[in-house]
C-alpha positions, -999 to +999 in steps of 0.1 A: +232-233-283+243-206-294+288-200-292+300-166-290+342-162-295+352-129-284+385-122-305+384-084-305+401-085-270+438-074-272+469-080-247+491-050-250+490-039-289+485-068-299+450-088-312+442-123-294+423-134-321+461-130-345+480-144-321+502-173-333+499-204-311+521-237-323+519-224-355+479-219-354+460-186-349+449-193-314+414-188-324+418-221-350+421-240-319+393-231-303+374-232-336+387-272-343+379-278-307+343-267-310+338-286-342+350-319-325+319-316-303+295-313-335+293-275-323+274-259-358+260-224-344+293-207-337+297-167-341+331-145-335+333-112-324+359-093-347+366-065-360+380-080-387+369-107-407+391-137-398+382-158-430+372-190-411+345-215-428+315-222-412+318-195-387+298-165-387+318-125-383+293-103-360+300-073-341+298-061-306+264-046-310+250-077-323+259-105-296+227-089-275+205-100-305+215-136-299+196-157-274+206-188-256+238-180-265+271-192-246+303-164-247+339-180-248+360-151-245+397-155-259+412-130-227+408-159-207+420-200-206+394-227-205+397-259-188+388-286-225+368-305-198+352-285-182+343-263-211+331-293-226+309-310-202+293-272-201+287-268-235+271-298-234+247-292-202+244-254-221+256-235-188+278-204-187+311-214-193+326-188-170+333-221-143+358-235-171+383-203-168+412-211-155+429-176-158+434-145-176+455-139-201+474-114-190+509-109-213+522-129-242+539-151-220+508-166-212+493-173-242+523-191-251+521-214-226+485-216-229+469-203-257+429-201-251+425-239-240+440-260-213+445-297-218+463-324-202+483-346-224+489-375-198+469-405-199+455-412-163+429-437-167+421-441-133+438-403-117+413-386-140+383-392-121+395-383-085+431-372-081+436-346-111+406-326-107+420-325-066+455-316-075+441-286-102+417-273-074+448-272-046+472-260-075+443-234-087+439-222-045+482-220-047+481-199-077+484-167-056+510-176-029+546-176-028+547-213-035+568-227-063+562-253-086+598-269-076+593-266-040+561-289-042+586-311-061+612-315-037+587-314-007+574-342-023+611-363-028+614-357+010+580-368+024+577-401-001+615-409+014+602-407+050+571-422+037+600-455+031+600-460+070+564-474+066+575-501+044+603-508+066+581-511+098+550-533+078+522-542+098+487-536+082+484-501+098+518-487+086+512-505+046+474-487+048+493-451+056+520-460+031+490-470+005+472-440+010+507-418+011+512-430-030+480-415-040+490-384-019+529-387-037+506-385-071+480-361-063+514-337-056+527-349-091+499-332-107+499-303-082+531-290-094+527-294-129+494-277-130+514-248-106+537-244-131+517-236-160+493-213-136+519-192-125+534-194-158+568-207-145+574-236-163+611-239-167+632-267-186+649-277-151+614-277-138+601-305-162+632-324-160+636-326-116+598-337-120+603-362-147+632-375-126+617-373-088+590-396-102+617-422-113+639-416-081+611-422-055+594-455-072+632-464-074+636-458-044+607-473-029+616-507-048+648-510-031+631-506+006+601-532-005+633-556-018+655-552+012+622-558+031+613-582+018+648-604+023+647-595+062+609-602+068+614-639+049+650-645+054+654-657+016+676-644-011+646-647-036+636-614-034+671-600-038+675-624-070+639-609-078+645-572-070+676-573-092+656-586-122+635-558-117+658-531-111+674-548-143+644-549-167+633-514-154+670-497-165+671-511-200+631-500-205+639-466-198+671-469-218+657-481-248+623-462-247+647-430-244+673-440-268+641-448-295+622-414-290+659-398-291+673-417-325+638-420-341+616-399-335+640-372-360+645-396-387+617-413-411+612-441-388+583-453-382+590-456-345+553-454-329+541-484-353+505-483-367+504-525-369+480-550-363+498-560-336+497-526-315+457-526-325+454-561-311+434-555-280+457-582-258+488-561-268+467-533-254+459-546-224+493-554-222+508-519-228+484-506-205+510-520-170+531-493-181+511-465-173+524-449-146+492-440-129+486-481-132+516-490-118+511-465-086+475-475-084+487-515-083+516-503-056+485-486-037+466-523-036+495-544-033+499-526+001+466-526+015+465-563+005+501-568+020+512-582-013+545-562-021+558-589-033+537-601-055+541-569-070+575-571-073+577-605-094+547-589-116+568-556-123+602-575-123+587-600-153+566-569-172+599-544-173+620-570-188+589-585-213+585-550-223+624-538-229+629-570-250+595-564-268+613-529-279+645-547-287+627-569-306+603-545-328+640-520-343+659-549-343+635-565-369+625-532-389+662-528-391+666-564-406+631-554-432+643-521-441+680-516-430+699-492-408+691-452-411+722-431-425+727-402-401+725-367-416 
C-alpha cells in the first residue's frame, strides 16, 4: 500500500509539515511511526523537499498517479490504533481522525498522532475505546473535563453506601459502578485533550480523585468489614494497608522527584526487573489491575480477601523500593546535589 503524507497544509502562516513537536518536526513522527509497522512505500506531499530518507517528495498533481494508495493528511490527528489496524487491513484511514487541527494550540497538544501512554492491560479492550467514543460524542458540548471529574468523586462516594448495605445485589451494582468510576477516568482525560483544555490543575485533581476515591472506598470496606464480623482483624488489617499504601506513594514520588534529575539509574535495567516472576509481581500495581480485582472481589463477596492481598502487596512493594536506593546508595554512594 501505497502512504500519502500531506504536509503542504498550513494553520495560519505557518507550514504543518515545519512545525516543531517535542523537539521533532511533527512529520518525523509520523514518518518513525510508519516505519515501526515495516511501512516501505511512503510519499509526502511538499512543496519543499523535507530531506527525509527513504521517503519519496511528490507534488499535488502527482498523488492521482498513485494507485492503491492510502492519504494521511497532517491537518488532522490520528488515533496510533486505529490508524494502525487500518493500514494494516489497507482501508481509508479517514475512521482514525480524531480531529482537525485547527490552531497551534492544537498541535502542541497533539501533534499529528494520538497515543495513550497508560498501560491498561485489561481497560484497553473494552473500557478505553468506550470512554474515547462518549468523550469524542462530548467534544462539542459545554461539558468540561473537570466537571466529569468531580461528577465522578461524588457518584463513587454515594456509590460507598453499596458497600455499606452488602448483600449480593448491592456488591454486583457497586462491582459494575468501578468499571463505570474507570470508564469516566478515561472519559475526562480524553475530553481534555479534545477540547484542547488540558490544564495543570486538571491533571493534578484527576491524579488525586483516583487516589481519594480507592482511599476512600478502603476505609468503607474496613469499617465494613469490623461491623459485619465483629472482629478487630480487619481494623488491624485495614491499617496495614492504609500503612503500606502511604509509604508506596511516598517513596515512588520522592524517587521520580530526587532521581529521575540526577544520573541515577532509578528505572533499573537488571536481571532482576527482566525476571518474568518480578514481572508478574509488578504487574498488582497497575491500577487498572487493582480496580479490575476490586470489581471481582465484589461480585465474589470477597472484599476482604482483597484487603489482606493489597494490605501485604503495598507494604512488599514500598520495602522492595526501600530496598533497591538504599543498596545502590551503599554500591555507588550518595548523589551531591547541584
Amino acid at each position: 500500500m501505497n502512504i500519502i503524507i500531506r504536509a503542504d497544509r498550513k494553520i495560519g502562516k505557518i507550514v504543518i509539515a515545519t512545525y516543531k513537536f517535542k523537539g521533532k518536526k511533527i512529520i518525523d513522527r509520523i514518518i518513525n511511526f510508519l516505519l515501526g509497522l515495516g511501512q516501505k512505500e511512503l510519499y509526502i506531499i511538499s512543496d519543499r523537499d523535507l530531506n527525509i530518507r527513504g521517503v519519496k517528495n511528490i507534488s499535488v498533481s502527482e498523488l492521482e498517479s498513485l494507485k492503491n494508495k492510502g492519504v494521511i493528511d497532517l491537518r488532522f490527528t490520528y488515533d496510533c490504533r486505529k490508524l494502525k489496524k487500518l493500514i494494516a487491513k489497507k482501508k481509508s484511514f479517514n475512521k482514525a481522525i480524531i480531529l482537525e487541527n485547527r490552531s497551534i494550540g492544537d498541535i502542541k497538544n497533539f501533534g499529528c498522532l494520538y497515543e495513550r501512554k497508560e498501560w491498561n492491560p485489561i481497560s484497553q479492550f473494552y473500557l478505553e475505546p468506550l470512554g474515547e467514543k462518549i468523550a469524542f460524542w462530548m467534544r462539542n458540548t459545554k461539558i468540561t473535563p473537570n466537571s466529569v471529574t468531580f461528577l465522578n468523586i461524588f457518584l463513587s462516594m454515594f456509590a460507598s453506601i453499596l458497600i455499606f448495605f452488602g448483600g449480593r445485589v448491592n456488591l454486583i451494582f457497586f462491582g459494575l459502578w468501578v468499571r463505570i468510576f474507570h470508564m469516566l477516568d478515561i472519559v475526562d482525560g480524553q475530553l481534555a485533550r479534545l477540547k484542547n483544555q488540558g490544564t495543570t490543575f486538571g491533571k493534578w485533581i484527576d491524579g488525586g480523585a483516583d487516589r481519594f476515591v480507592v482511599g476512600m472506598w478502603y476505609i468503607v470496606i474496613i469499617i465494613t468489614l469490623y461491623f459485619k464480623l465483629n472482629s478487630v482483624f480487619f481494623l488491624f488489617v485495614g491499617l496495614i494497608l492504609l500503612f503500606g499504601a502511604y509509604l508506596y506513594n511516598y517513596l515512588l514520588l520522592t524517587s521520580v522527584a530526587y532521581f529521575r534529575n540526577f544520573n541515577f539509574e532509578y528505572k533499573s535495567n537488571s536481571r532482576t526487573k527482566k525476571n518474568p516472576f518480578v514481572k508478574f509481581f509488578l504487574l498488582f500495581i497497575n491500577h487498572d489491575i487493582q480496580m479490575h480485582l476490586l470489581t471481582i472481589s465484589a461480585w465474589l463477596d470477597m472484599l476482604g480477601w482483597y484487603i489482606i492481598f493489597y494490605g501485604i502487596y503495598f507494604n512488599s512493594m514500598w520495602f522492595m523500593y526501600f530496598i533497591f536506593y538504599f543498596t545502590k546508595y551503599l554500591r555507588e554512594g550518595d548523589i551531591k546535589e547541584v
